[in-house]
C-alpha positions as CSV (number, residue, x, y, z in Angstrom):
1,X,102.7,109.6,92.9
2,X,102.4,106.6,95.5
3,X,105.2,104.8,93.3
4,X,107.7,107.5,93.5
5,X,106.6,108.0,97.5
6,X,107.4,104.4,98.1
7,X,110.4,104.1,96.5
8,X,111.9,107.8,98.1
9,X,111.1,105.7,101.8
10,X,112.5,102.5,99.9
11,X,116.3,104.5,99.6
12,X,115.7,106.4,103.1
13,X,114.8,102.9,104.9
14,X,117.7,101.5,103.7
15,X,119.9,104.3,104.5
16,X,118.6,104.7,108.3
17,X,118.5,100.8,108.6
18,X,121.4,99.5,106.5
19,X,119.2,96.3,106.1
20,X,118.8,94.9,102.4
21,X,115.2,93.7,101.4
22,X,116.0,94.3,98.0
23,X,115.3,90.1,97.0
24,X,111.3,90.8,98.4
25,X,111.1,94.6,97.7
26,X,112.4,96.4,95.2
27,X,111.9,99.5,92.7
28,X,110.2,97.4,89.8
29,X,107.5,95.9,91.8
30,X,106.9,98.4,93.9
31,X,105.8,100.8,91.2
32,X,103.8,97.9,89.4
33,X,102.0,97.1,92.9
34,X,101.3,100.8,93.2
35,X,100.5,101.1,89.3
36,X,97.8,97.9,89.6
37,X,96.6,99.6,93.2
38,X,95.9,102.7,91.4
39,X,93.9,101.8,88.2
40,X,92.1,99.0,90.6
41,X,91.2,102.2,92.4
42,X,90.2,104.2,89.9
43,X,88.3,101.7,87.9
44,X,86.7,101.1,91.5
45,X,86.1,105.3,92.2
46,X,84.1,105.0,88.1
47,X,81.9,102.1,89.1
48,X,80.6,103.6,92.3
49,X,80.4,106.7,91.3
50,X,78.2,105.2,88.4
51,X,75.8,103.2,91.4
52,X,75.8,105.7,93.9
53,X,75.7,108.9,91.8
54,X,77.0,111.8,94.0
55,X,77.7,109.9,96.9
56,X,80.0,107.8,95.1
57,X,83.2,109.6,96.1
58,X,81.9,109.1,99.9
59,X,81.5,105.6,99.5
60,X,84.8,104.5,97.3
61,X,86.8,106.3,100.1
62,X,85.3,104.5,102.8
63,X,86.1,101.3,100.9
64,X,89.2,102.3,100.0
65,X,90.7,103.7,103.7
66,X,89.1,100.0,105.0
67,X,90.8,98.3,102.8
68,X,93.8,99.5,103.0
69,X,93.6,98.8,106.6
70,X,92.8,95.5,106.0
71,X,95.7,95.1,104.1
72,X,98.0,96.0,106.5
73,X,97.8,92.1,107.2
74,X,99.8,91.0,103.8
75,X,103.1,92.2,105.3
76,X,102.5,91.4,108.4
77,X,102.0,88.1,107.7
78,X,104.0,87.6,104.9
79,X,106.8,84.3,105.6
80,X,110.6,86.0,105.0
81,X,112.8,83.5,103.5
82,X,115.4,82.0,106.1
83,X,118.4,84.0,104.5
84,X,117.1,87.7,105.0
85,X,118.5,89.6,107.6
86,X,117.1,91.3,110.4
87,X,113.4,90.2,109.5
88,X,111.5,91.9,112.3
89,X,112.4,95.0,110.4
90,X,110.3,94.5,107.3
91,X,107.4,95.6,108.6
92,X,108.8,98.5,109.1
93,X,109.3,99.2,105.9
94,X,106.5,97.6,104.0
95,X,103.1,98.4,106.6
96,X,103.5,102.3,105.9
97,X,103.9,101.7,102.2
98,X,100.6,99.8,102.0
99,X,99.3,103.4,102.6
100,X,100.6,105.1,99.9
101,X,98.3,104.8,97.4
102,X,95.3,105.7,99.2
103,X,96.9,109.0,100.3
104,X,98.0,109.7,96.8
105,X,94.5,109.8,96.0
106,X,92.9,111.4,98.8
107,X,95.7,114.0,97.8
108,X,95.4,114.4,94.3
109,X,91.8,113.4,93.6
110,X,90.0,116.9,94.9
111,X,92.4,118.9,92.0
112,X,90.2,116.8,89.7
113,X,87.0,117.0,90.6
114,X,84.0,118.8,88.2
């Protein structure tokens, strides 16, 4: 679900911005960053709620809404080679995405629960 969210505002940020990131960003990885993000998270969400029992779920979405704050940092500070265009926009287009995942879970993961 987070793959298919960040490439949809992949195609719309292009289309509002006319601005090509495609040689940094583009469909493949981003569904194989989201893919690893996802069964890191899950595999995470199994071993906590193993320690902590029922307060697991608590827990692993604390850590997980912290860290994906504290990943908001990688594209921020990521270096742009000296040929992209319009670099103060890419940002703009990769900060929101680092979100994705942790709202595809916080969205998806109560229609699983026991």
């Amino acid at each position: 679900m987070a793959a298919i969210a960040a490439n949809i505002y992949y195609q719309v940020y292009y289309f509002a911005t006319q601005v090509d990131f495609s040689a940094i960003v583009n469909p493949v990885g981003l569904i194989a960053i989201n893919l690893f993000v996802s069964m890191f998270a899950g595999l995470l969400y199994s071993g906590l709620v193993y320690v902590f029992k029922s307060r697991g779920p608590i827990v692993f979405n604390f850590v997980y809404s912290i860290g994906s704050f504290a990943c908001v940092i990688i594209p921020i500070a990521y270096t742009l080679p000296l040929t992209v265009e319009f670099p103060e926009l890419f940002p703009g287009l990769t900060v929101p995405m680092v979100f994705f995942p942790v709202i595809a879970w916080m969205t998806v993961e109560p229609l699983f629960r026991e």
